[in-house]
C-alpha positions in Angstrom: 45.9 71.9 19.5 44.3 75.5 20.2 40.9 75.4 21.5 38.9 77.8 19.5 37.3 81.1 21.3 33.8 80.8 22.8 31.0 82.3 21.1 29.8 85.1 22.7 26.7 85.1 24.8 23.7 87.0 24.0 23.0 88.5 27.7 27.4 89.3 26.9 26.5 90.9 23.8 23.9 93.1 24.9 25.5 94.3 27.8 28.3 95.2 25.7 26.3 97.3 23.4 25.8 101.0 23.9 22.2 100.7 22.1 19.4 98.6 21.5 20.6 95.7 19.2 18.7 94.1 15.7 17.3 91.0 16.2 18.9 90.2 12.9 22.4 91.4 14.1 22.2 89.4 17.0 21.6 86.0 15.6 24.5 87.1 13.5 26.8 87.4 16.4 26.0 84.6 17.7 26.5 82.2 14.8 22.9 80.4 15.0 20.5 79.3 12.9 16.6 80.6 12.7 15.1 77.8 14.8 18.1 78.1 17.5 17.8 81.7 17.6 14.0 82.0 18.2 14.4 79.6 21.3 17.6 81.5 22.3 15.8 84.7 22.7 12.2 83.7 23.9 14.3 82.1 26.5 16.0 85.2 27.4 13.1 87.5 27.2 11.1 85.4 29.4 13.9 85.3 31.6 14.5 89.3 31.8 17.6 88.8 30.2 16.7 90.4 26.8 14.1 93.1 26.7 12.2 94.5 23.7 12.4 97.4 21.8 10.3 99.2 18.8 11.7 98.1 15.6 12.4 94.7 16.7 15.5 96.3 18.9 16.7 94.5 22.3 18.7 95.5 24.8 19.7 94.3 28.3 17.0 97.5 30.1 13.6 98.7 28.8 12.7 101.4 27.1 11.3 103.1 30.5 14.5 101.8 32.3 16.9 103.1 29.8 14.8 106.9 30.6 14.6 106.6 34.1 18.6 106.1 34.1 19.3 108.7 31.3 17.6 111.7 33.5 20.0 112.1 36.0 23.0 112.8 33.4 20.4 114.8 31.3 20.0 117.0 34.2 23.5 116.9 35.1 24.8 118.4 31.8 22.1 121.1 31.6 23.1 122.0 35.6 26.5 122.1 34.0 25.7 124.4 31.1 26.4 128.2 30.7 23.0 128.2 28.2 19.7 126.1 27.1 20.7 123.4 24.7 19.1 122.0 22.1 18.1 118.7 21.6 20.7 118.0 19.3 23.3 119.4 22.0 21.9 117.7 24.6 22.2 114.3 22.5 25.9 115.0 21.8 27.0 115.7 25.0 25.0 112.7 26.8 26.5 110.9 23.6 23.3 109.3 22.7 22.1 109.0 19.7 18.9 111.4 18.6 15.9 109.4 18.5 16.4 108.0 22.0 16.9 111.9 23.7 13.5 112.8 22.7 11.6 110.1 25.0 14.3 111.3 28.1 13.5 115.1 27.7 9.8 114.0 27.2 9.7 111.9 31.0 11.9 114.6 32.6 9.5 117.8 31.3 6.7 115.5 32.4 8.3 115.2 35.9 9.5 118.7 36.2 13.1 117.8 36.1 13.5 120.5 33.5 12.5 123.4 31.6 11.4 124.0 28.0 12.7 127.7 26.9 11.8 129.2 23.5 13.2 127.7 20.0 13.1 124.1 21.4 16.2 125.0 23.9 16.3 123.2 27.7 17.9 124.1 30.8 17.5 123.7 34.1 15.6 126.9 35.5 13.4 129.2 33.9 14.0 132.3 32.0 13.1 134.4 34.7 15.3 132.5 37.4 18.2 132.5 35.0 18.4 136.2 34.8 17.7 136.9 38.5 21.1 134.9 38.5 22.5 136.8 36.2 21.9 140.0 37.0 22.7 139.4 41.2 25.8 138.1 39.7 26.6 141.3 37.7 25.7 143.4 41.1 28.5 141.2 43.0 31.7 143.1 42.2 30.0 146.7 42.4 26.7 148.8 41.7 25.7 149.7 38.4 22.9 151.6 36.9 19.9 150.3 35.7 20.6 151.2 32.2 23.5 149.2 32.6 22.0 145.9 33.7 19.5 146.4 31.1 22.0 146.7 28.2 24.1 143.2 29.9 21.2 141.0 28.8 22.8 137.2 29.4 23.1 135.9 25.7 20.8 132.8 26.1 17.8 135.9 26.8 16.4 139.1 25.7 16.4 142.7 26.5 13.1 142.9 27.0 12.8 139.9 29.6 15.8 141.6 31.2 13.8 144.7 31.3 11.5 142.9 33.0 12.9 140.9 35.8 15.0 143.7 37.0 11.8 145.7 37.3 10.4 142.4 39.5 13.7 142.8 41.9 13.5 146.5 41.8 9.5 146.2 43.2 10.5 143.5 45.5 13.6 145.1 46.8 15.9 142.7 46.0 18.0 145.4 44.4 18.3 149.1 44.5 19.3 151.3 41.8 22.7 152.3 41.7 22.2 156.5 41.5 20.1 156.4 45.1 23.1 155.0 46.8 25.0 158.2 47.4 24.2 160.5 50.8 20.9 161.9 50.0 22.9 165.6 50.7 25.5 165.0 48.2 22.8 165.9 45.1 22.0 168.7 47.3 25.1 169.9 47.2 25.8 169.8 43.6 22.8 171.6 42.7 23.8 173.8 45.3 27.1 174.5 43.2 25.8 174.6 39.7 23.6 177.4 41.1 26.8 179.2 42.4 29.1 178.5 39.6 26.5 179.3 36.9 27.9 182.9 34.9 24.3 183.2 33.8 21.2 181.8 33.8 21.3 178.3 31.2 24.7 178.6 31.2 26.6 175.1 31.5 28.9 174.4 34.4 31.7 171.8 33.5 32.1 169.3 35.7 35.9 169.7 36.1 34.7 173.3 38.1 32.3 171.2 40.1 34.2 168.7 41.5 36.6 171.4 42.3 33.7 173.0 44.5 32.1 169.4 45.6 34.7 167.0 47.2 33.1 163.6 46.8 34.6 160.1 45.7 34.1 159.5 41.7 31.0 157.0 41.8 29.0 159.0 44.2 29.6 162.4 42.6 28.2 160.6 39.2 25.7 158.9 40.8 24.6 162.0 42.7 24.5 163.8 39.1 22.7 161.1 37.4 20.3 161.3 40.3 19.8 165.0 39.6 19.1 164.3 36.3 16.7 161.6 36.5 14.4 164.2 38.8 14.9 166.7 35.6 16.6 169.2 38.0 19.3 169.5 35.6 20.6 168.7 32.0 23.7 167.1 31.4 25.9 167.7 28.0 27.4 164.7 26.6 31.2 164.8 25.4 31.1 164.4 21.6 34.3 162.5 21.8 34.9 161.1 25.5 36.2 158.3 24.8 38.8 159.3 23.2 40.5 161.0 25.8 43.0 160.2 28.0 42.1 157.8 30.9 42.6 160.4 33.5 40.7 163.0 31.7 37.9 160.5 31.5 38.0 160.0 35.1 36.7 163.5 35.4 33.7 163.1 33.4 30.3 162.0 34.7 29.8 158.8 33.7 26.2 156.9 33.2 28.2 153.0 33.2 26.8 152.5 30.2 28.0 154.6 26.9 27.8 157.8 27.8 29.9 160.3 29.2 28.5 164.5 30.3 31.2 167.0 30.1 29.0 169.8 31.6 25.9 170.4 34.2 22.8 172.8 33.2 20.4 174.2 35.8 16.8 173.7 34.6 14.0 176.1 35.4 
């Protein structure tokens, strides 16, 4: 004759469960009557074994142990997300339910284990810090112009905190902008051939005749020009269709590294 199964054991039963546990559930589980079940789990409580929880929940942890071991993966996923998260992200990918993230991100704000951003999102870093990071990660491959890195705002920010953290690392040096990098002569020298290649006073030069006269590597040339521009020692005419061109006819345009691209050079007065 079979022996039937054992009943389960409550300290079992709670370490089994991914959650705090009814009362009501419990003495379910284990088969007992109200008098049994009362001893069972004083018995338990006073031995650690079951702990309590609002809404007459227990679990095998506390409430404040339960927290204390959710931060770590809470920080983990943030430190592993491209963006803030929400609270109902964050639940999802720590797979807990709702109502017991809020009391985790609530002890790890408290303890500066995270950051609060704008429309109840979380991450690990600030706003600022996370597009420093951006933006030094945008300078890695090569230079670009500051109306460039403006208009690559990271999607989890705005232009206008963009705006003003690359102002911060401009002031502090921690990044130049990209139309002073060329020889300081090489401006000098293409306002040196507009002057020379000008037919007439406010006549436009095109910039295929100038780097004819002015033999400098693409991005230095265009930086140089831009550079000219910016000190409103000369205008430059933007090609009505550019972009439409072929690739190596575009190659001989100035371009800004944003959207636009100049076809010609003016001398100011």
């Amino acid at each position: 004759m079979e022996s039937s199964p054992a009943a389960p054991s409550l300290e079992l039963l709670l370490h089994q469960s991914r959650e705090p546990l009814p009362a009501k559930s419990l003495q379910t589980a284990l088969s007992l009557k109200t008098k049994q079940w009362k001893a069972l789990l004083a018995d338990a409580v006073a031995k650690g074994i079951a702990k309590a929880w609002p809404k007459g929940r227990y679990w095998h942890i506390s409430p404040n142990e339960a927290i204390a071991a959710s931060i770590p993966l809470l920080i983990s996923v943030l430190q592993q997300s491209d963006a803030p998260l929400t609270e109902a992200e964050l639940a999802s990918r720590m797979d807990l339910p709702a109502p017991e993230g809020k009391p985790v991100l609530k002890a790890a704000l408290a303890a500066n284990n995270i950051v609060k951003w704008p429309k109840s999102r979380y991450w690990h870093m600030t706003e600022t810090q996370a597009v420093r990071r951006h933006l030094l990660d945008a300078l890695q491959s090569a230079s670009l112009p500051a109306n460039r890195l403006e208009q690559a705002t990271p999607a989890y920010s705005t232009p206008k905190a963009t705006a003003k953290v690359l102002k911060e690392m401009l002031t502090a040096g921690a990044v130049v902008l990209a139309y002073t990098l060329p020889p300081a002569d090489l401006s000098l020298q293409l306002l040196d051939a507009v002057k020379q290649l000008q037919v007439a006073p406010g006549v436009p030069v095109p910039v295929r005749d100038l780097r004819a006269r002015v033999a400098a590597p693409k991005p230095d040339f265009d930086r140089a020009a831009l550079a000219l521009a910016d000190r409103q020692q000369v205008y430059l005419t933007t090609h009505d269709h550019g972009w439409a061109l072929p690739a190596a006819e575009q190659d001989i345009l100035i371009h800004d590294g944003g959207n636009k691209l100049y076809v010609a050079v003016t001398l100011r007065d």
